[in-house]
C-alpha positions in Angstrom: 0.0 0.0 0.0 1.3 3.2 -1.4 0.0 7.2 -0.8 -0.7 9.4 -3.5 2.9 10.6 -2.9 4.1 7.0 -3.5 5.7 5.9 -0.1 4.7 3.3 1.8 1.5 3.7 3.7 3.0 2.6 6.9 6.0 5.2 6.8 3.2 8.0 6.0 1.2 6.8 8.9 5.0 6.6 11.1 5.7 10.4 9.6 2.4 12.0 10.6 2.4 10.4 14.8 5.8 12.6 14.7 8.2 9.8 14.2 11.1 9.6 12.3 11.7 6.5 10.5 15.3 5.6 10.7 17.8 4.1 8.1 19.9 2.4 9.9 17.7 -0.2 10.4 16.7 -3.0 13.5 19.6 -5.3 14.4 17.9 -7.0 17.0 14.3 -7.6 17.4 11.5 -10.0 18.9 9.8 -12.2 16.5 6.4 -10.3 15.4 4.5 -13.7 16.3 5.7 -13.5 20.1 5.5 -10.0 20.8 1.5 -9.8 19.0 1.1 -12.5 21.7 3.2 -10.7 24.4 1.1 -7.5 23.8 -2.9 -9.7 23.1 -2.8 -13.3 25.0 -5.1 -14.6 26.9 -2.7 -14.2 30.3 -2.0 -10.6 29.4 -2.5 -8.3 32.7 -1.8 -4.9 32.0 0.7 -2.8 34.0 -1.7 -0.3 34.3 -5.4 0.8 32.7 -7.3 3.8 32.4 -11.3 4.1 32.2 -11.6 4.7 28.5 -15.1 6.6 29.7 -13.1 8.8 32.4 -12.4 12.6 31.4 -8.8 13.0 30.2 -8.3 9.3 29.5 -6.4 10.0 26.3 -4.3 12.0 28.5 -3.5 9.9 31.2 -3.0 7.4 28.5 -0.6 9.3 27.4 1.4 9.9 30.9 0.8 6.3 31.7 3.1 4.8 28.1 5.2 7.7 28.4 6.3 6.6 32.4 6.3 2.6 32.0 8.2 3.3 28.7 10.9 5.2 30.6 10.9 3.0 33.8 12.3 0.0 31.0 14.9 2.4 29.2 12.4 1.8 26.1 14.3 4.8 24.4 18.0 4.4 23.5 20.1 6.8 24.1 19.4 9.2 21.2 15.5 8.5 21.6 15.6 5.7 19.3 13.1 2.8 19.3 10.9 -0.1 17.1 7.5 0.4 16.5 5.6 -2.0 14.5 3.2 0.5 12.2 0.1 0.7 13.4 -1.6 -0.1 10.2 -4.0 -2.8 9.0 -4.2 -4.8 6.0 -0.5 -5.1 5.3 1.1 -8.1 5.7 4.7 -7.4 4.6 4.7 -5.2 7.8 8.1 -5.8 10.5 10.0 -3.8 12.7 10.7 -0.5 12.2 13.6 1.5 14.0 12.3 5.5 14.4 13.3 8.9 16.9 10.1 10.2 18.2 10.4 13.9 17.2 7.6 15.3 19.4 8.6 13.0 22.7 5.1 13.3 24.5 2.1 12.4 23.8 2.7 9.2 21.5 -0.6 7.0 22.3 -2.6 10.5 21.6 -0.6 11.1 18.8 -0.9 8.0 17.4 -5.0 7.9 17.7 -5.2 11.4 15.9 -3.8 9.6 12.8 -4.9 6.1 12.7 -8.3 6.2 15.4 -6.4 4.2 18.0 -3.7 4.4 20.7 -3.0 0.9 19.6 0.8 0.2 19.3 3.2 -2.2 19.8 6.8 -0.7 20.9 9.9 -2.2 21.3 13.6 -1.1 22.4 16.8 -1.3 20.4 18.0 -4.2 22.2 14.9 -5.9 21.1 14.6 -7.0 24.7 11.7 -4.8 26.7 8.4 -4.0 24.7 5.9 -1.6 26.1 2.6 -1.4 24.6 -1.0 0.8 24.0 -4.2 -1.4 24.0 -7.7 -0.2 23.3 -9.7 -2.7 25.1 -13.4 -3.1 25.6 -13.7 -0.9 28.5 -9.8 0.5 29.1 -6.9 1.7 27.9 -4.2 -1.2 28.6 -0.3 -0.5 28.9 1.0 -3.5 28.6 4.8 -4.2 29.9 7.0 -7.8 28.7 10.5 -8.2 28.9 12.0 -10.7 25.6 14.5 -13.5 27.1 
C-alpha cells in the first residue's frame, strides 16, 4: 500500500504520529509472532489501565506509556526505538527502527492519525516491549520483557 505521494502507507502513517523512521535499520528484534502475543494473550495483565469513559483518558494514557516506557529504558540513548506501524491490511509489515520527534504524547498522537492508541513498541536491544491497547472498557499499557 502506497500514498498518493508513493511511499509506503506505513511510513506515511509513522511520519504524521511525529516519528522519524530511521535508516539504519533493526539489528535485534523480537519475532512479530511473540510480541503480538506478548502485547494480546489470553494471560496478558496490563501494568496499568485507564477508564476509557473517564475525562482525560487519552491524556493519562498518554502519561501512563510515556512513564512505563521510561521506567524499561524503552528509548536508547538518542530517543531511538521499534514500532511496529500501526496499520491494517499489510502483511509485509516488520519492525521499524524510528526517533520520536515530538517526545510526548505518542498514544494521543498515534490515535489522531490512525483512530487508536494501539501500538506495539519495542527497544533497540529488542529485549523490553511496552505497549498501548484499546480494550473493551480501558486503555491497557502492557509491559514484557524478551529472554
Amino acid at each position: 500500500m502506497t500514498t498518493e505521494q508513493g511511499k509506503p502507507k506505513w511510513r506515511d502513517v509513522l511520519e504524521r504520529c511525529g516519528l522519524q523512521v530511521l535508516e539504519n535499520g533493526v539489528q535485534a528484534a523480537p519475532p512479530l509472532q511473540s510480541a503480538i502475543y506478548a502485547f494480546s494473550g489470553l494471560e496478558v495483565e496490563p501494568v496499568t489501565t485507564v477508564p476509557i469513559s473517564s475525562s482525560g483518558a487519552m491524556g493519562e494514557l498518554d502519561e501512563k506509556w510515556h512513564f512505563h516506557a521510561s521506567s524499561v529504558s524503552l528509548y536508547d540513548d538518542t530517543g531511538e526505538f521499534l514500532i511496529l506501524p500501526p496499520v491494517s491490511g499489510d502483511r509485509e509489515l516488520s519492525w521499524v527502527r524510528v526517533r520520536d520527534t515530538v517526545g510526548k504524547n505518542l498514544p494521543s498522537r498515534i490515535a489522531k492519525v490512525t483512530g487508536s492508541p494501539e501500538f506495539l513498541a519495542v527497544s533497540v536491544d529488542g529485549r523490553r516491549l511496552c505497549a498501548a491497547s484499546d480494550e473493551e472498557y480501558d486503555y491497557w499499557v502492557v509491559l514484557h520483557e524478551f529472554s
